[in-house]
C-alpha positions as CSV (number, residue, x, y, z in Angstrom):
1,X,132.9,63.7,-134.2
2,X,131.5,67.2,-134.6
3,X,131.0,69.1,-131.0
4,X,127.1,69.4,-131.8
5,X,126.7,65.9,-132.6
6,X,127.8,65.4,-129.0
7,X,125.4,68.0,-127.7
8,X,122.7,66.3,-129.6
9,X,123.5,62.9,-127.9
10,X,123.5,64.8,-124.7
11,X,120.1,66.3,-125.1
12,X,118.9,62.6,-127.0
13,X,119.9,60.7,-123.9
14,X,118.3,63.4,-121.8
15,X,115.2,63.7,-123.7
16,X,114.7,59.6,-123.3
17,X,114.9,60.1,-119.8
18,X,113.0,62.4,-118.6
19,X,110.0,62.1,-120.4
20,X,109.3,59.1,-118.7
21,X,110.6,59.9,-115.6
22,X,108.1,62.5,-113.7
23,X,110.7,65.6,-114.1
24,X,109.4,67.1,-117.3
25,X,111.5,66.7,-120.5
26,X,110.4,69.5,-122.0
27,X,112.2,71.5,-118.9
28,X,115.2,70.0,-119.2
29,X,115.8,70.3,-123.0
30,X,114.6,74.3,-122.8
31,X,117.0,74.7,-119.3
32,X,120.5,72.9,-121.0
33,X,120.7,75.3,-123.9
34,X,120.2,77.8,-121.7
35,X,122.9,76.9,-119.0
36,X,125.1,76.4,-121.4
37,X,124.4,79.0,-124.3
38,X,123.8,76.6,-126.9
39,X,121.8,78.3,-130.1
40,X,121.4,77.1,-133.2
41,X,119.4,73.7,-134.2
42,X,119.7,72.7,-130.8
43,X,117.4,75.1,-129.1
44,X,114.4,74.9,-130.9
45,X,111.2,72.7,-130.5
46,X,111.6,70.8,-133.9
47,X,114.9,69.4,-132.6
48,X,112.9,68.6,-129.6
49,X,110.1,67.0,-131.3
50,X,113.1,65.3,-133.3
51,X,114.1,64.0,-130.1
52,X,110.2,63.3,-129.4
53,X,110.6,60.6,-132.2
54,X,112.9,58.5,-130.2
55,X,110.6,58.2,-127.5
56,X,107.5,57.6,-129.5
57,X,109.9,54.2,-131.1
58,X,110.7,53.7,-127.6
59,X,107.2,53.6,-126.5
60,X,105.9,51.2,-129.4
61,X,108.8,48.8,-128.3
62,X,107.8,48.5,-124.4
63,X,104.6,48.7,-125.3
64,X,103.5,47.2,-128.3
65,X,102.1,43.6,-126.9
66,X,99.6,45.9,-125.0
67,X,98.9,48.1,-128.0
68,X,97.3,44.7,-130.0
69,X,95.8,43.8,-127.2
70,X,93.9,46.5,-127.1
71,X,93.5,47.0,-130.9
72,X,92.2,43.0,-130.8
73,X,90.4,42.6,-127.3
74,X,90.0,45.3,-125.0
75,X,88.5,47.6,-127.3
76,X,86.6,49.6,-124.0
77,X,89.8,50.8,-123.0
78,X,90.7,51.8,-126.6
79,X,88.1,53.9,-126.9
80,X,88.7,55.1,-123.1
81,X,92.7,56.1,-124.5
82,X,90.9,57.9,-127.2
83,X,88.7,60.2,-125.4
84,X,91.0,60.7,-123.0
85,X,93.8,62.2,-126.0
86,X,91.1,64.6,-126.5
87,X,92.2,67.6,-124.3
88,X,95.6,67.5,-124.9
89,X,95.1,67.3,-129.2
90,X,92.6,70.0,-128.7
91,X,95.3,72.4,-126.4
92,X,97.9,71.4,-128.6
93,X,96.5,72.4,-131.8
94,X,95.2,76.0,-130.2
95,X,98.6,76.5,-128.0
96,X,101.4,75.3,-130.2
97,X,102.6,78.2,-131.4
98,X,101.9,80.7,-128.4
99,X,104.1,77.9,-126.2
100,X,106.9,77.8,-128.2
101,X,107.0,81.5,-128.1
102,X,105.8,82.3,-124.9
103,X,106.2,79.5,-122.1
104,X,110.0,79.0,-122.9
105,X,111.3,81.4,-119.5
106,X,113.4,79.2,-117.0
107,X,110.6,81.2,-114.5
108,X,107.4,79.6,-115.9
109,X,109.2,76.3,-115.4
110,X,110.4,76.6,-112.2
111,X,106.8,77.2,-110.9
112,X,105.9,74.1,-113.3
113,X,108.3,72.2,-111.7
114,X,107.4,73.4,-108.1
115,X,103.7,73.7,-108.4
116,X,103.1,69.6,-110.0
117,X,105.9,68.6,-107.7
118,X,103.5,69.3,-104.6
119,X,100.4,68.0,-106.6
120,X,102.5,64.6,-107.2
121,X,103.5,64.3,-103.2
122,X,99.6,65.2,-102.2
123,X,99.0,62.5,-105.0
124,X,101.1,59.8,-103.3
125,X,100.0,60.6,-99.4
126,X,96.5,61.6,-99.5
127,X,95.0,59.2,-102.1
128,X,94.4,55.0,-101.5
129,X,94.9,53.0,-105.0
130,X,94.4,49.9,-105.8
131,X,92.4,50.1,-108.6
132,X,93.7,48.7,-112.4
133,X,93.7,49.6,-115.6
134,X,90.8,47.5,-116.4
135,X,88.9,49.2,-114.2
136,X,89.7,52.7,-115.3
137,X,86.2,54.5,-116.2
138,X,84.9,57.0,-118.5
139,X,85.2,59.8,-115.8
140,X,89.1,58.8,-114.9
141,X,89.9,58.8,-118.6
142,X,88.4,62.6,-118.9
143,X,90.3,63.8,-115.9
144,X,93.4,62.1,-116.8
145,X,92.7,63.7,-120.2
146,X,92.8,67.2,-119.1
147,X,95.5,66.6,-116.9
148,X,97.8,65.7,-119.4
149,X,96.7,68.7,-121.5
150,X,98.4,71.0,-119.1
151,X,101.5,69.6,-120.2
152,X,102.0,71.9,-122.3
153,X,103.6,74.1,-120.0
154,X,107.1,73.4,-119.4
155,X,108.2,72.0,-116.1
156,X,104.8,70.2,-115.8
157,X,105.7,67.2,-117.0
158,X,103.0,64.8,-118.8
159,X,104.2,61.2,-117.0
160,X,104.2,63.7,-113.5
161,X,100.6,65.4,-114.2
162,X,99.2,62.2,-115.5
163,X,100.4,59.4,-112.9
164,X,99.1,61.8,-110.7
165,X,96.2,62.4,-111.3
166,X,95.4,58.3,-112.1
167,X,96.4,58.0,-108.2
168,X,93.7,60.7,-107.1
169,X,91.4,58.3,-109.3
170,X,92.6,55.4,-107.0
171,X,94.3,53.6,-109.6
172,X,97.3,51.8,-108.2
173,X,100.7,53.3,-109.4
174,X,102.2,51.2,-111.8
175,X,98.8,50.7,-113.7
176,X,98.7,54.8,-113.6
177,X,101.9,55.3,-115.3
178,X,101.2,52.2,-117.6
179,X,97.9,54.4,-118.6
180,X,100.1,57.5,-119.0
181,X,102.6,55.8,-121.2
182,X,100.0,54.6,-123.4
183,X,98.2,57.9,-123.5
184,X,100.8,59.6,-124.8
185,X,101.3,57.3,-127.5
186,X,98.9,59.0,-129.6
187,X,100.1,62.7,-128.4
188,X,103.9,62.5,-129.3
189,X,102.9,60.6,-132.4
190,X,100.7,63.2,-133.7
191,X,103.0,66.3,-132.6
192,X,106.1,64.4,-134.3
193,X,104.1,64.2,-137.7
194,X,102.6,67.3,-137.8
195,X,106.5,69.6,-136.9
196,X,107.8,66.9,-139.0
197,X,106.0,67.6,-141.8
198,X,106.4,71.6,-141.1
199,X,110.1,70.7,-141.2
200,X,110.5,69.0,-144.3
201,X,107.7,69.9,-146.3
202,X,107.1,74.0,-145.5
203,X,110.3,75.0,-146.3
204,X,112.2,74.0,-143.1
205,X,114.6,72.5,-144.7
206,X,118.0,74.0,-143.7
207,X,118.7,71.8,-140.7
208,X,121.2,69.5,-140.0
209,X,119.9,66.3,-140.2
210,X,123.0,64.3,-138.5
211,X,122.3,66.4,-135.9
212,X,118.3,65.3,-135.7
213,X,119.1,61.3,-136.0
214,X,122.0,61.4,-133.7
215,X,119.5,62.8,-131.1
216,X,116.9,60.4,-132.0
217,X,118.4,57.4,-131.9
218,X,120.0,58.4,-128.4
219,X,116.4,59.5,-126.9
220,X,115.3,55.9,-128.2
221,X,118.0,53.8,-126.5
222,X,117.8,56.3,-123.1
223,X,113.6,55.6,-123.5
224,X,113.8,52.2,-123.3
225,X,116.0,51.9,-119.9
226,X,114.3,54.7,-118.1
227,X,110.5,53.3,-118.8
228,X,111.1,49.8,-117.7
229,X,113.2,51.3,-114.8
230,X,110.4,53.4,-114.0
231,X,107.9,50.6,-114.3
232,X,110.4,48.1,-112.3
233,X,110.7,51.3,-109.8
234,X,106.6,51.8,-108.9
235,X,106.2,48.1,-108.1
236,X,107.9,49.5,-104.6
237,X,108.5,52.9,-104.7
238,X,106.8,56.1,-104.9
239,X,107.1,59.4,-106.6
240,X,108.1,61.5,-103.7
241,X,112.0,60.9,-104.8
242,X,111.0,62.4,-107.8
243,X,109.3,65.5,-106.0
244,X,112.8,66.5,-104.1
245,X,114.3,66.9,-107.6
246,X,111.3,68.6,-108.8
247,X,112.5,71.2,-106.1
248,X,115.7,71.3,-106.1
249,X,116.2,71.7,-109.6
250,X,113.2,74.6,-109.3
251,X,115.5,76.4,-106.7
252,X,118.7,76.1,-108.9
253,X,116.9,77.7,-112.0
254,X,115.9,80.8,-109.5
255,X,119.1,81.2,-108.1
256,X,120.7,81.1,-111.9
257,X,118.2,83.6,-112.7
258,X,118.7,86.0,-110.3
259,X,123.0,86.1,-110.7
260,X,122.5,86.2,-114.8
């Protein structure tokens, strides 16, 4: 098997798991390439909205008894999911460009990493949830919203920002991240369509597309364990684990930083 097939596993199986666990996939898939000096197809956001694919399949498989019943009955909290995709389809659309170009430095998400890694602890210690999904109101959809548009910035980390913030709203955890999962349906949906599109369509052509499926398919398999272990996880854990990584990990992109 060719050596970047391997790489594109790697980053697939990487991809699946850490955009469902709170440590920001976007990070991760900027920070390997970059400790390890791979270029090419690899390190560029349409292989990483490639990999986005696999966890958009992977989201529609966990998820999809809850997507019809919301499509059928709970058409309240529909219509909640669909304000709240607002922000982030509005920030997206404006941003796209200037992130790929300009929010890429291992610096920017370092402080992502550090800065959302304290919001998540405050989240966890200061806030008392018990709240559901059901009962998640107009106001907590618009927060949660916004929230998750500031995942755009690397190291931020949507599942982080937005689990977060549906705890400061009182909403117990696992209902929180079930609410962040389904929100971002819609997001990584859209952005998948619209780069893949660009890709195939506005002359974009010249990638490897072994490369692109290999990836996929391993971002959909990693998906699927990490979000029912994440959702098996909440039921008696918190974030804070999560946090500690946040900062380590910040401290070991400084310290590569510095010596390079």
């Amino acid at each position: 098997m060719d050596t970047e097939i391997y790489k594109a596993i790697i980053l697939g199986l990487i991809q699946g798991i850490t955009e469902f666990l709170p440590i920001s996939s976007t990070a991760h898939l900027i920070l390997l390439p970059w400790f390890f000096g791979w270029t090419g197809d690899l390190n560029t956001l349409s292989f990483d909205i490639a990999l986005h694919a696999g966890t958009l399949l992977a989201l529609m498989v966990c998820f999809y008894r809850d997507w019809l019943d919301i499509l059928m009955k709970k058409r309240g909290l529909l219509i909640l999911l669909i304000i709240a995709t607002i922000p982030a389809a509005v920030i997206g659309k404006l941003l796209d460009h200037y992130a790929e170009e300009n929010l890429r430095s291992p610096l920017i998400i370092a402080g992502g990493l550090v800065l959302v890694g304290i919001f998540m602890y405050i989240a966890e210690k200061r806030f008392k949830t018990g709240r559901s999904i059901n009962e998640v109101s107009l106001k907590d959809a618009i927060i949660i919203g916004i929230s998750q548009a500031i995942a755009i910035i690397p190291g931020v980390s949507r599942s982080g920002i937005t689990i977060s913030t549906g705890l400061t709203r009182g909403i117990n955890r696992q209902d929180s991240a079930k609410f962040s999962f389904l929100l971002s349906t819609p997001i990584i949906a859209g952005a998948v369509v619209l780069h893949g599109y660009s890709l195939v369509f506005k002359g974009h052509s010249d990638f490897n597309i072994m490369l692109f499926i290999s990836g996929i398919l391993a971002s959909f398999i990693s998906g699927m364990f990490a979000i029912k272990f994440l959702m098996n996880f909440f039921k008696s854990h918190s974030m804070t684990v999560f946090v500690y990584y946040r900062i380590i990990l910040a401290l070991i992109i400084v310290g590569l930083w510095v010596n390079r």
